[in-house]
N, CA, C and O atoms as a DFTB+ gen file, in Angstrom:
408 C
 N C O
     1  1     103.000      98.048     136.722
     2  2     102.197      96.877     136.998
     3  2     103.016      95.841     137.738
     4  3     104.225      95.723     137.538
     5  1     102.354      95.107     138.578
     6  2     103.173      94.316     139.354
     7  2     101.937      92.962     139.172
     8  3     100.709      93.049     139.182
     9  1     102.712      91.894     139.031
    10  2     101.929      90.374     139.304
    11  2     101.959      90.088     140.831
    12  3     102.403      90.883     141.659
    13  1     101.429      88.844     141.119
    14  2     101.196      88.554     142.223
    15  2     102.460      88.302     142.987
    16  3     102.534      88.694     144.151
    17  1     103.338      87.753     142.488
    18  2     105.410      87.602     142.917
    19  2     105.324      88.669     143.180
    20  3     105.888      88.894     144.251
    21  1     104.774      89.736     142.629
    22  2     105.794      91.349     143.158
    23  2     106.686      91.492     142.172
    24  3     107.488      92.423     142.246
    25  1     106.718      90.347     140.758
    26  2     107.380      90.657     139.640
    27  2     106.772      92.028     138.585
    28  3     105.605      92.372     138.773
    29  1     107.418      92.604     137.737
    30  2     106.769      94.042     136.917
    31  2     106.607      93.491     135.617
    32  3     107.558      93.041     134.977
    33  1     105.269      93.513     135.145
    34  2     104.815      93.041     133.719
    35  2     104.987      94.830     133.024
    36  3     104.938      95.975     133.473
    37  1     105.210      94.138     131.662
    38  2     104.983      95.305     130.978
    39  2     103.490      95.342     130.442
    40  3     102.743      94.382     130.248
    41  1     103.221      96.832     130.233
    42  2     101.729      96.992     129.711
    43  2     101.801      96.343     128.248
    44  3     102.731      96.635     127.496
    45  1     100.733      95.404     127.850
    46  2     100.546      95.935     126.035
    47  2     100.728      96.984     125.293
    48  3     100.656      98.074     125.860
    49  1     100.946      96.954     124.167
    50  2     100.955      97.798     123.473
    51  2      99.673      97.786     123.147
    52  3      98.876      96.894     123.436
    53  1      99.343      99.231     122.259
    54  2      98.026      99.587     122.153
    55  2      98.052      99.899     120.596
    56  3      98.460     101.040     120.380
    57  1      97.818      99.390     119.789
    58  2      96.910     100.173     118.465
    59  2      96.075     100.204     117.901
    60  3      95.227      99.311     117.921
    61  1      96.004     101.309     117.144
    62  2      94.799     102.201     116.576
    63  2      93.855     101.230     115.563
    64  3      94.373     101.141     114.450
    65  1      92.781     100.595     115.676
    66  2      91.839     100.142     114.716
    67  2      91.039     101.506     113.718
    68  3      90.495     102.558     114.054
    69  1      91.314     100.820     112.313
    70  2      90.934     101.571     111.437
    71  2      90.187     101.003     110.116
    72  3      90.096      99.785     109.967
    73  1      89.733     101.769     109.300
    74  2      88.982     101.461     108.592
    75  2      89.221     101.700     106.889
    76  3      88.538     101.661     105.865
    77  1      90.222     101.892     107.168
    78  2      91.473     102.539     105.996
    79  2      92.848     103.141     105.918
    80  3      93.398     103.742     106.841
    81  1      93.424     102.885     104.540
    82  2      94.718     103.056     105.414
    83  2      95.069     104.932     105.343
    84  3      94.558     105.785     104.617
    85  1      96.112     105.057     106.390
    86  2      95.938     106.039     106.945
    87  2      97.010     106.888     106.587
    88  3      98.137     106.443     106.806
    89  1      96.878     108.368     105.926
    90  2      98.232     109.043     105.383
    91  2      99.046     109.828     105.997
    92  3      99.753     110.667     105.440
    93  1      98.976     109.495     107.773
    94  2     100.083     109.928     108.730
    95  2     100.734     108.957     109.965
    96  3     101.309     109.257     111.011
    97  1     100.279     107.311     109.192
    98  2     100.754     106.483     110.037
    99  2     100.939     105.007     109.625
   100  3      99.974     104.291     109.891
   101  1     101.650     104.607     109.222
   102  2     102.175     102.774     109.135
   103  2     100.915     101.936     109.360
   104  3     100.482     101.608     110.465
   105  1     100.346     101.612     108.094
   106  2      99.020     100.821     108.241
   107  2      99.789      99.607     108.082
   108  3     100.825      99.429     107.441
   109  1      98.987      98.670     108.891
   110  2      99.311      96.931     108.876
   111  2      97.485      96.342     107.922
   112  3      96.366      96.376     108.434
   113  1      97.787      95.962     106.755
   114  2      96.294      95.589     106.640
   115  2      96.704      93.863     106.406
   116  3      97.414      93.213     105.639
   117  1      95.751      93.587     107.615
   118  2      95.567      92.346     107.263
   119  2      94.423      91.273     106.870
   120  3      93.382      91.631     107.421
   121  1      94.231      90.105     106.132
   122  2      93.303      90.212     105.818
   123  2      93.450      88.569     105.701
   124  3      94.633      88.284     105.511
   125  1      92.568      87.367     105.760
   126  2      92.150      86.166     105.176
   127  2      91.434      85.684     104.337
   128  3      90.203      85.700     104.332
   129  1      92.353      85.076     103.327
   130  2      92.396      84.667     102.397
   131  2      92.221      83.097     102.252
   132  3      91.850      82.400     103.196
   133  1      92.614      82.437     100.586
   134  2      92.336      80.853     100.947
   135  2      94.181      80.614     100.972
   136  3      94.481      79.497     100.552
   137  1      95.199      81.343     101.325
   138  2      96.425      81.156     101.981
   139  2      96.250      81.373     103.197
   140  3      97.333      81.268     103.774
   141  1      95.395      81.635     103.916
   142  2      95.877      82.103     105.043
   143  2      95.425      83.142     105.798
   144  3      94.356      83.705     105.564
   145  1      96.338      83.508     106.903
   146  2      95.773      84.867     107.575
   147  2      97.155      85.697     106.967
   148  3      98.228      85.414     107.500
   149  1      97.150      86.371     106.234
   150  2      98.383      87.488     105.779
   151  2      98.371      88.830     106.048
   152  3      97.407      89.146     106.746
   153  1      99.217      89.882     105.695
   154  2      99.254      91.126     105.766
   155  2     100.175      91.929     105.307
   156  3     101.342      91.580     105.487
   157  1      99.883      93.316     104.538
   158  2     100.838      94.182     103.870
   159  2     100.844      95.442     104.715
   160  3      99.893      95.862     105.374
   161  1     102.134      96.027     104.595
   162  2     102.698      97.146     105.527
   163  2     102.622      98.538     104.444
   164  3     103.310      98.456     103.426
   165  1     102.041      99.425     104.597
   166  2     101.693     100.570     103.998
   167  2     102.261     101.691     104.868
   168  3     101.904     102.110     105.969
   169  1     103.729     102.225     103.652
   170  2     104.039     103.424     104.335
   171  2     103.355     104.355     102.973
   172  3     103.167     104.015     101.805
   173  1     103.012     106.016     103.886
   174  2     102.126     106.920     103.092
   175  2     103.463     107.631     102.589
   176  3     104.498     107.794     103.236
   177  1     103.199     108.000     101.325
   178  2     103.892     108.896     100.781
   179  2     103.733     110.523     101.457
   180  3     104.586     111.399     101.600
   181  1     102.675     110.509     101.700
   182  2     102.324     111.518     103.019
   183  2     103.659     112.033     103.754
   184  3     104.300     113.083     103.703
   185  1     103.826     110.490     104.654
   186  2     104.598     111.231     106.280
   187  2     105.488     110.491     105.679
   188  3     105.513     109.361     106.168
   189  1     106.579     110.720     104.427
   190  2     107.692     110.322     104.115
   191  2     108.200     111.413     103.732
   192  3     108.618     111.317     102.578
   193  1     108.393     112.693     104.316
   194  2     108.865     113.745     104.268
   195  2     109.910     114.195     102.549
   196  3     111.097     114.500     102.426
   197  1     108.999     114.070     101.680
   198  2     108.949     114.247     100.362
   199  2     109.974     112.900      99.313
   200  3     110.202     112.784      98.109
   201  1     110.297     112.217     100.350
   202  2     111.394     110.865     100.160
   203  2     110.468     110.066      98.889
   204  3     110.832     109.946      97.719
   205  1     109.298     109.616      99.438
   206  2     108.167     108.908      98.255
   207  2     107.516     110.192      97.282
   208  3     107.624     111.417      97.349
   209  1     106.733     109.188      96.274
   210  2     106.230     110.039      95.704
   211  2     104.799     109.027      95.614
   212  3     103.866     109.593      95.043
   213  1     104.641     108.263      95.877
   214  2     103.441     107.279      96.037
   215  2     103.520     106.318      96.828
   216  3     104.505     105.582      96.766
   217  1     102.210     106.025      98.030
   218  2     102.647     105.248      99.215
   219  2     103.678     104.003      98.338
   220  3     103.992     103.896      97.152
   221  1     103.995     103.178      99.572
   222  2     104.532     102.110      99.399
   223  2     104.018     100.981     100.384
   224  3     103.822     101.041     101.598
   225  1     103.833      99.756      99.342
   226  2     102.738      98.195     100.087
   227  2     103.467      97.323      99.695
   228  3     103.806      97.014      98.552
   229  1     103.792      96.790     100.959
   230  2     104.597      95.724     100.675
   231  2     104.214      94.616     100.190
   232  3     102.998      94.520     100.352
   233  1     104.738      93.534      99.559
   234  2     103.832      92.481      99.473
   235  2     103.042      91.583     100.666
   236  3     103.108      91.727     101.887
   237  1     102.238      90.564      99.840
   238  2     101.494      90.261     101.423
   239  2     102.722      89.104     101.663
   240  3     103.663      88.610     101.041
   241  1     101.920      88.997     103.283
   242  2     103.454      88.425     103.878
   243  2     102.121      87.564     104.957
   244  3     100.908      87.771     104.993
   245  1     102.994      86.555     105.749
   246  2     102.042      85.560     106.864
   247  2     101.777      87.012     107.714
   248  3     102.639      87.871     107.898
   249  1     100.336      87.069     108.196
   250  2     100.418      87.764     109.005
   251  2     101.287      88.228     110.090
   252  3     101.596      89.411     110.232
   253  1     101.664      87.300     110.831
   254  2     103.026      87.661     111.587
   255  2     104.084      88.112     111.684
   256  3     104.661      88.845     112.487
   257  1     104.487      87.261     110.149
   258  2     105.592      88.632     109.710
   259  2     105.541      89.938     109.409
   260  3     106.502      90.601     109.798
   261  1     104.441      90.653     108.656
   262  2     103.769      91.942     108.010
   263  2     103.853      92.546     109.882
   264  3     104.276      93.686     110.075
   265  1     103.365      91.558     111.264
   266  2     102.866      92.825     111.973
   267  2     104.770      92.920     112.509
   268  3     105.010      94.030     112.984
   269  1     105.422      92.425     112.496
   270  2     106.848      92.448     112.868
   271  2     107.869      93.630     112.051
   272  3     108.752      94.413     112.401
   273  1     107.275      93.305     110.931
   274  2     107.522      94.288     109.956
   275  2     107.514      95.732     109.909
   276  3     108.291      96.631     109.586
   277  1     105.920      95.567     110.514
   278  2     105.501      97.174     110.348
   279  2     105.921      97.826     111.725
   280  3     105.818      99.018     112.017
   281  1     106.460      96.716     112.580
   282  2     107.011      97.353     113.740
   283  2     108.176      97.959     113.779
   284  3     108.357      99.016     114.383
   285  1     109.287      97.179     112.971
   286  2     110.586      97.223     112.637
   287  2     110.009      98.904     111.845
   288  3     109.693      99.866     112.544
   289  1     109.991      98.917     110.658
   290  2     109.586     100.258     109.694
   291  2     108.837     101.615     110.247
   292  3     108.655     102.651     109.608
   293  1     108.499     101.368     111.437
   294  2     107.707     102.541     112.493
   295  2     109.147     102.876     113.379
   296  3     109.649     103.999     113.357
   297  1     109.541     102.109     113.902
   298  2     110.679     102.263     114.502
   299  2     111.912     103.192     113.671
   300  3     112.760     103.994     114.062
   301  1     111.654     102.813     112.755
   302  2     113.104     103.232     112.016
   303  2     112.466     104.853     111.539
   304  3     113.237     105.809     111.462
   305  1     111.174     104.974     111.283
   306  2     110.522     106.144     110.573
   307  2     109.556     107.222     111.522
   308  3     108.922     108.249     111.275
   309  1     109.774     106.520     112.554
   310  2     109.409     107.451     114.215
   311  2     107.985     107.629     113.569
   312  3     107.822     108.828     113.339
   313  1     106.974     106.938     113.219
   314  2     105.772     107.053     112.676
   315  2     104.831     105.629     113.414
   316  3     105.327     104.538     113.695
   317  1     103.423     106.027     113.598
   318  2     103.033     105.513     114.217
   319  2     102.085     104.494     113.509
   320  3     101.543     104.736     112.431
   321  1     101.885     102.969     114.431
   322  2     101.524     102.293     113.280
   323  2      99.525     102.160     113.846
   324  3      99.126     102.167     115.010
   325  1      98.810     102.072     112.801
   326  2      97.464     101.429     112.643
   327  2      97.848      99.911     111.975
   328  3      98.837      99.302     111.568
   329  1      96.017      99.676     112.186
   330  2      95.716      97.948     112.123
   331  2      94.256      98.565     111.201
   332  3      93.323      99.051     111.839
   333  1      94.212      98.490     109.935
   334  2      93.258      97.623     109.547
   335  2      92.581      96.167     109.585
   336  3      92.003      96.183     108.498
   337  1      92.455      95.621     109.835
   338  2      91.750      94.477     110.030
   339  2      90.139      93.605     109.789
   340  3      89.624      92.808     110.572
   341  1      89.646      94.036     108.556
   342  2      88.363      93.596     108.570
   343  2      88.053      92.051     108.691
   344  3      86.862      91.739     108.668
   345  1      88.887      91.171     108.802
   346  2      88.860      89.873     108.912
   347  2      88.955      89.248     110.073
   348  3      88.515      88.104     110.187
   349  1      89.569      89.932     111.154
   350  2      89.845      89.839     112.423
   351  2      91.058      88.533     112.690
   352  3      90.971      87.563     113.442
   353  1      92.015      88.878     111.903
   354  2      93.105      88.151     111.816
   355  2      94.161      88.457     113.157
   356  3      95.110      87.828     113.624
   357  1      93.599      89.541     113.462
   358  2      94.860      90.221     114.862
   359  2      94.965      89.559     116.086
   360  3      94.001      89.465     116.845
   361  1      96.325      88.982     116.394
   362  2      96.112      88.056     117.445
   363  2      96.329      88.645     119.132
   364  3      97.412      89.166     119.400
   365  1      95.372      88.544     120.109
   366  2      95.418      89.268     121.635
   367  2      97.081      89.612     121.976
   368  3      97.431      90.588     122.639
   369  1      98.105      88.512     121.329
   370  2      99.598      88.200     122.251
   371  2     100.162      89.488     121.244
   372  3     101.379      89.623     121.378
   373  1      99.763      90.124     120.607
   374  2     100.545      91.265     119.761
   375  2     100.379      92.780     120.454
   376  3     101.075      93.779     120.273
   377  1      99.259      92.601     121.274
   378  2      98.541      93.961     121.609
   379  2      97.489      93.884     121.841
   380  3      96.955      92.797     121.620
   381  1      96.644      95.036     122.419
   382  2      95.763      95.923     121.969
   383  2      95.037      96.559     121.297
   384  3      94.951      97.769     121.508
   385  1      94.347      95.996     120.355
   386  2      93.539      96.818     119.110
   387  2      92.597      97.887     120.278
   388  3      92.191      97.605     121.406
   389  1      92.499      98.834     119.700
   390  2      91.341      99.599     119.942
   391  2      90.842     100.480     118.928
   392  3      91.610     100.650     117.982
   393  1      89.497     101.218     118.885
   394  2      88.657     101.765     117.922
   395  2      89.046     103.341     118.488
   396  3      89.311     103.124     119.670
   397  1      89.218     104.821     118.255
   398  2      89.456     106.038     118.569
   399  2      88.077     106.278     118.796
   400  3      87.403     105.451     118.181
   401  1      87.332     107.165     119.502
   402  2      86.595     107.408     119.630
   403  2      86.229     108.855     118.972
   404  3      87.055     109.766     119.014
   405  1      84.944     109.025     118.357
   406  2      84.738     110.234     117.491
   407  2      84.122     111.571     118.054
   408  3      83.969     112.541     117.312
């Protein structure tokens, strides 16, 4: 991608909108509350290659931090992250939400 300078933007990132959390990928669920807009990072005991024995949720955290979080913990666990979101707490400057098509 190029801007109008002839400078190179990077693309967004893109993730997966879901509707639950998911047992082969780093769910971010976030949700609003009367604190706030927050969110907990869900790794599956699933794709923790027998390491867990029951997912793991972090506590809730400001939304911002939870989606920083679950970025950092995908990174380190080569696992890919989803967005629950029924509150619509997800902000445009993070990404890309999108829905998979069925």
């Amino acid at each position: 991608m190029s801007s109008a300078c002839g400078a190179k933007t990077m693309a967004k990132n893109r993730f997966e909108q879901v509707n639950e959390i998911q047992p082969d990928a780093i769910t971010l669920v976030l949700k609003r509350d009367i604190d706030g807009a927050t969110g907990s990072v869900v790794m599956p005991a699933a794709s923790s290659g027998g390491r867990l024995s029951n997912d793991q949720v972090s506590a809730p955290l400001p939304a911002q931090d939870a989606f920083r979080g679950a970025i950092r913990l995908a990174n380190d666990v080569k696992l890919a992250i989803v967005v629950c979101d029924p509150d619509g707490v997800w902000k445009p400057e993070w990404g890309d939400l999108y829905r998979a098509l069925d």
